[in-house]
C-alpha positions in Angstrom: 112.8 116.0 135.7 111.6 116.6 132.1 114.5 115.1 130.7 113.7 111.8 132.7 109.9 112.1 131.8 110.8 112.3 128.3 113.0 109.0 128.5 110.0 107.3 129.7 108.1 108.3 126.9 110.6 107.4 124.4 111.1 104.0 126.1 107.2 103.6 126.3 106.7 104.5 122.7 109.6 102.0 121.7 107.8 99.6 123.2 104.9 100.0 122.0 105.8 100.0 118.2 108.1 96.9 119.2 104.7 95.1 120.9 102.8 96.2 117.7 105.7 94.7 115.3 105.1 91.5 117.3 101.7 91.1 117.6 101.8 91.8 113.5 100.9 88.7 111.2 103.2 88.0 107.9 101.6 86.0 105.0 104.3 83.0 103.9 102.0 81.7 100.9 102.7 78.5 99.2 103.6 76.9 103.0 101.2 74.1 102.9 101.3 72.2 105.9 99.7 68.7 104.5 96.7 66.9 105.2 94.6 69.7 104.0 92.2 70.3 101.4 91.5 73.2 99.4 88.0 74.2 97.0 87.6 77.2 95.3 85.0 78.3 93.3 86.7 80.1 90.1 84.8 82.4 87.9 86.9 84.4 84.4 84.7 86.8 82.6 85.9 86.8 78.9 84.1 89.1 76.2 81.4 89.6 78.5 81.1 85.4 78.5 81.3 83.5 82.2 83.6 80.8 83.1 83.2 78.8 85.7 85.1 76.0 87.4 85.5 74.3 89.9 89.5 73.9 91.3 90.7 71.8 94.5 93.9 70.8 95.3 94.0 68.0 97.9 97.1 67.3 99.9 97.1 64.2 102.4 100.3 62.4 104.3 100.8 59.0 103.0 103.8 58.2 105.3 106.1 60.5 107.4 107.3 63.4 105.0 105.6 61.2 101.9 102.6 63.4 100.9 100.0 62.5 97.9 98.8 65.7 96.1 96.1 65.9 94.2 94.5 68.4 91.6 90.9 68.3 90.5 89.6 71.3 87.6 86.0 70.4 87.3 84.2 72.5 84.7 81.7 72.1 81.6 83.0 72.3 77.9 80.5 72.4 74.8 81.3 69.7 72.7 83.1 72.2 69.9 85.2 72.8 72.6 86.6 69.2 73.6 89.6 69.6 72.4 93.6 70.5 74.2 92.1 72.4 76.9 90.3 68.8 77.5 93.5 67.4 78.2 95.5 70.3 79.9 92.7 71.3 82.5 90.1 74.0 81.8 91.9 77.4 80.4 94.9 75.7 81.0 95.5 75.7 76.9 95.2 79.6 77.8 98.6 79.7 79.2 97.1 80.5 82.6 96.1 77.6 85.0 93.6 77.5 87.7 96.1 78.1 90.8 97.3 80.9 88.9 93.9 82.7 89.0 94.2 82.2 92.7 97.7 83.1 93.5 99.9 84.6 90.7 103.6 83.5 91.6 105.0 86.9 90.5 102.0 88.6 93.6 103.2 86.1 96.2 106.6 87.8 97.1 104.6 91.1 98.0 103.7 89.5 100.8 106.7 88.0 102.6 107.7 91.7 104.2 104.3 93.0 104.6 102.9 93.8 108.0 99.1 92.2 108.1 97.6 94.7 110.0 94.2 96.7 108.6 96.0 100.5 107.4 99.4 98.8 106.9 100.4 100.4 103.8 103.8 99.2 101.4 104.9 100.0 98.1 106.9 97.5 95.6 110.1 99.4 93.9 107.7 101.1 91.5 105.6 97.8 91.2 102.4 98.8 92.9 101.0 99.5 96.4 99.3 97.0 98.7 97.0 98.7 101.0 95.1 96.3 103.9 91.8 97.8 104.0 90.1 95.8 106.5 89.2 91.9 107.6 86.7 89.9 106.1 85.2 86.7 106.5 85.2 83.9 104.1 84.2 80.1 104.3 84.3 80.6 107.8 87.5 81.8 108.1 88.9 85.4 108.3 91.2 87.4 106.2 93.0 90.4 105.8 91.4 92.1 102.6 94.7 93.2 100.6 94.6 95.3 97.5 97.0 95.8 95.1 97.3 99.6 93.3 99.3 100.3 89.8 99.2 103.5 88.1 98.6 103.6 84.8 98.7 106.8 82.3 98.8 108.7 86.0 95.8 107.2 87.2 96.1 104.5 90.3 93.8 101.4 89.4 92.4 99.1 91.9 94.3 95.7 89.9 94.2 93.4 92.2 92.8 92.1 95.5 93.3 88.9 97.9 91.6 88.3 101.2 94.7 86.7 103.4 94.5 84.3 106.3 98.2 83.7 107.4 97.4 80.4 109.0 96.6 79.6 105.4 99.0 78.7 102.4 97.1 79.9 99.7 94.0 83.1 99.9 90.4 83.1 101.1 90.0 85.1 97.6 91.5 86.3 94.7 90.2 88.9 92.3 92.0 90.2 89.6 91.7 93.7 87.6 91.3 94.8 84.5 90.4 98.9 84.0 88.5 98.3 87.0 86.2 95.7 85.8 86.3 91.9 87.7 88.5 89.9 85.2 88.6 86.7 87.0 87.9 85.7 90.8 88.6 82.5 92.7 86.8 82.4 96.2 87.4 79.5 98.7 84.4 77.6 99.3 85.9 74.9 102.0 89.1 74.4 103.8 89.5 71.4 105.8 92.1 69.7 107.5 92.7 65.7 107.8 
């Protein structure tokens, strides 16, 4: 009798972590699924001085499988400043772009094996921890809050953080770290599809 009890708790358990596995969301970003738009609102603190600009990127079908994209940096410049970064797209004479703010290429493969489910814990090979804190709601849209953790000289710092909706290719917010101060955010301000 108890050995048969305990099968049906090991069976129940099994299914429950399986159901639990199922019902758990995975991020793919950069899987853009056309005819959508993208604005974010990106703001870089540098020497105590605010940047602000405005970055969308635009993506609409032409013809089956034939997309048009489109990418708009809208910012001010003094005039001592018209110069490279004119023509390369504001702080992109920095080396860093605009999308790069929002989604750092090198952060994006953290996500392809990682459970989105608020306590889900998962550490990168020495890289960092990502810890999912909690959901939050942004442009009318929810996410998964998402923070990355590196330690430095022994001490784990908060160094970056991304609000994640999986239906979305790229995240409801960005926010990256520097000794715990705000270096540069990029919040979406409207989604829409065509």
């Amino acid at each position: 009798m108890k050995r048969k009890f305990m099968m049906v708790v090991l069976a129940g358990l099994f299914l429950v972590g399986t159901w639990q596995t199922v019902l758990a969301k995975k991020w793919q970003p950069y899987q853009f699924k056309g005819n959508e738009r993208f604005e974010y609102e990106v703001i870089s603190w540098e020497d105590e001085e605010e940047k602000e600009a405005l970055y969308i990127l635009d993506i609409k079908e032409l013809e089956e499988d034939i997309f048009e994209v489109t990418y708009i940096t809208k910012g001010t410049l003094k005039k001592e400043e018209l110069g490279m970064e004119t023509a390369y797209g504001l702080w992109g004479s920095y080396g860093v772009s605009l999308n790069a703010l929002i989604l750092n290429p090198f952060h994006y493969i953290y996500f392809q094996e990682m459970d989105l489910e608020v306590g889900e814990k998962m550490s990168f090979w020495g890289a960092g921890l990502i810890k999912v804190i909690e959901k939050e709601e942004i442009a009318g849209r929810e996410g998964f809050v998402c923070q990355l953790f590196q330690t430095r000289k022994d001490k784990e710092e908060l160094a970056a953080e991304w609000i994640v909706d999986p239906e979305l290719a790229m995240p409801l917010r960005s926010k990256v770290f520097k000794k715990e101060q705000v270096e540069s955010e990029a919040e979406l301000i409207k989604y829409r599809r065509y």
